[in-house]
C-alpha positions in Angstrom: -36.4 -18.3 13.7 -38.0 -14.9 15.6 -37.4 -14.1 19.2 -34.8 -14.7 21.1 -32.7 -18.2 21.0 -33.5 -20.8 23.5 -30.0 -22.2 25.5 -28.9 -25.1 24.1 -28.6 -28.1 27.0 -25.6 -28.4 27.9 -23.8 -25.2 26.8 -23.9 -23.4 30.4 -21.0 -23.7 32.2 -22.9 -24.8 35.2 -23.7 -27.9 33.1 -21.4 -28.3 30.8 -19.5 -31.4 31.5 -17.2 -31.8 28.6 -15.3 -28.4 29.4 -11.7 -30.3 29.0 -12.5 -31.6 25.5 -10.6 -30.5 22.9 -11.3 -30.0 19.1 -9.6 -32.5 16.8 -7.4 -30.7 13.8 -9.6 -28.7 11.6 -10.8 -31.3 9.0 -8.6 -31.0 5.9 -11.2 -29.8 3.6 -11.5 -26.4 5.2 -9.7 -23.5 3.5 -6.6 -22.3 4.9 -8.2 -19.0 6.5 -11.0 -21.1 7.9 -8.7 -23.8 9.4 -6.6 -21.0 10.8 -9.9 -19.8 12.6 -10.6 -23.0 14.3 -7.4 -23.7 15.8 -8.4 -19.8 17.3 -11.6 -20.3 18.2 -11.1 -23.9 19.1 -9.0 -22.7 22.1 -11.5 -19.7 22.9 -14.6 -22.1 23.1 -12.2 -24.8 25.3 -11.5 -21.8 27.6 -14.9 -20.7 27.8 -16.4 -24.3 28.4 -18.4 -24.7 24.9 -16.5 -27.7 23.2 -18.5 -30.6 22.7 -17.8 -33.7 20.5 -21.2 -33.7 18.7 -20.6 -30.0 17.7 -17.4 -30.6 15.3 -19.6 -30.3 12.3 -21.3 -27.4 12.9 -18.1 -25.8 14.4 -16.3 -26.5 10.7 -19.3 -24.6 9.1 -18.6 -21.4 11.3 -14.9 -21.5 10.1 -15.7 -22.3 7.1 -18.4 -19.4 6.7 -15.1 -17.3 7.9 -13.2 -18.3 5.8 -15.6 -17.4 2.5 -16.5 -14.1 4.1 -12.4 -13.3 3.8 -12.1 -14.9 0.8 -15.0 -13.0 -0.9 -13.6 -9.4 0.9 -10.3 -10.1 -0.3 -12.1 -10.5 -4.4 -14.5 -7.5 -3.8 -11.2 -5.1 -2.4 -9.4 -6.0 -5.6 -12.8 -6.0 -8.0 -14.5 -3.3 -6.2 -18.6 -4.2 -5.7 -19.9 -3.6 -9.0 -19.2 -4.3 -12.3 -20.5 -2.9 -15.7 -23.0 -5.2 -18.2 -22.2 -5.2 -22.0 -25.2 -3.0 -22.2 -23.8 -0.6 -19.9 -25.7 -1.4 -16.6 -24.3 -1.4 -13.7 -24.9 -4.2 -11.1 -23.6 -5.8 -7.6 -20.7 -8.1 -7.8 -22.0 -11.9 -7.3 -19.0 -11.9 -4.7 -20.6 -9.5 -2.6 -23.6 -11.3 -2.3 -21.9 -14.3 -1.6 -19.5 -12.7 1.1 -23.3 -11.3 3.1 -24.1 -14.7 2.8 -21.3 -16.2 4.6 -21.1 -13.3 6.7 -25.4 -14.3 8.2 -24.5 -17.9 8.6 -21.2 -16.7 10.5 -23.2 -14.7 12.8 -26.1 -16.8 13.6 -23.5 -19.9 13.6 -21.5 -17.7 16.5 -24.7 -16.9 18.6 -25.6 -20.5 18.5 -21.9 -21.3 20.0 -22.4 -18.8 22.4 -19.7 -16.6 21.1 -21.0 -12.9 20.7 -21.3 -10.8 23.6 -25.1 -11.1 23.9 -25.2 -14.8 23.8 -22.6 -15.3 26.5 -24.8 -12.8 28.2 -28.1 -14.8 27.9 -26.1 -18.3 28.9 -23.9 -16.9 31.2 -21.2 -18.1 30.5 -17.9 -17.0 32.0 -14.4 -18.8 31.1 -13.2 -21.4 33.1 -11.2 -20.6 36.3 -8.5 -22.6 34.9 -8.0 -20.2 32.1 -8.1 -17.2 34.7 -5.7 -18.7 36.9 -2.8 -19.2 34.2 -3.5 -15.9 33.1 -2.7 -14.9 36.4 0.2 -16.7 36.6 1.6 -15.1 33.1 0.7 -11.6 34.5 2.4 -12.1 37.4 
């Protein structure tokens, strides 16, 4: 898609009405770094009023696009990102493509949430005066 993303209904905070739902358990299928990234980001996008009940699936593709990225950098810092041919050619790791890969849909997955700087930006989005207020209390 060119230009800039359009604001998906419902994601402002001005008309978000779901802001107190929570995110089930990461679904079981998710790799242990990806479901350790939901249970994060699950409480980020609460506190910032972007959790939705429709969005589950697409929230278990962003972890799990996290989760290949660090399973792929992990492979490529023990492998390096080339390897040799028998005819003595040297050529880019599969992993590395594979970790770019997950790295593009992990970006464009986290601008569609409204979680990089510039999309909170454009939506406006600031986190929810609960979440200020009992950080307040804690830094009290």
């Amino acid at each position: 898609m060119r230009g800039r993303y359009k604001a998906p209904s419902g994601t402002k905070l001005e008309q978000a009405t779901l802001n107190d739902y929570e995110l089930p358990e990461s679904p079981s299928w998710l790799s242990i770094e990806a479901a350790e990234h939901w249970k994060y980001m699950s409480i980020e996008m609460r506190r910032m009023g972007l959790t939705s009940s429709i969005d589950v699936g697409a929230f278990a593709q962003l972890c799990q696009a996290w989760g290949e990225y660090l399973l792929m950098e992990q492979v490529i810092k023990t492998t390096g990102y080339v390897v040799q041919s028998q005819q003595g050619g040297w050529y880019q790791r599969p992993e590395v493509g594979i970790r770019n890969k997950a790295w593009e849909r992990y970006n464009k997955l986290c601008h569609q949430f409204g979680i990089t700087p510039l999309a909170r930006e454009r939506l406006s989005i600031k986190p929810s005066t609960a979440a200020n207020e009992l950080e307040d209390f804690i830094n009290e």
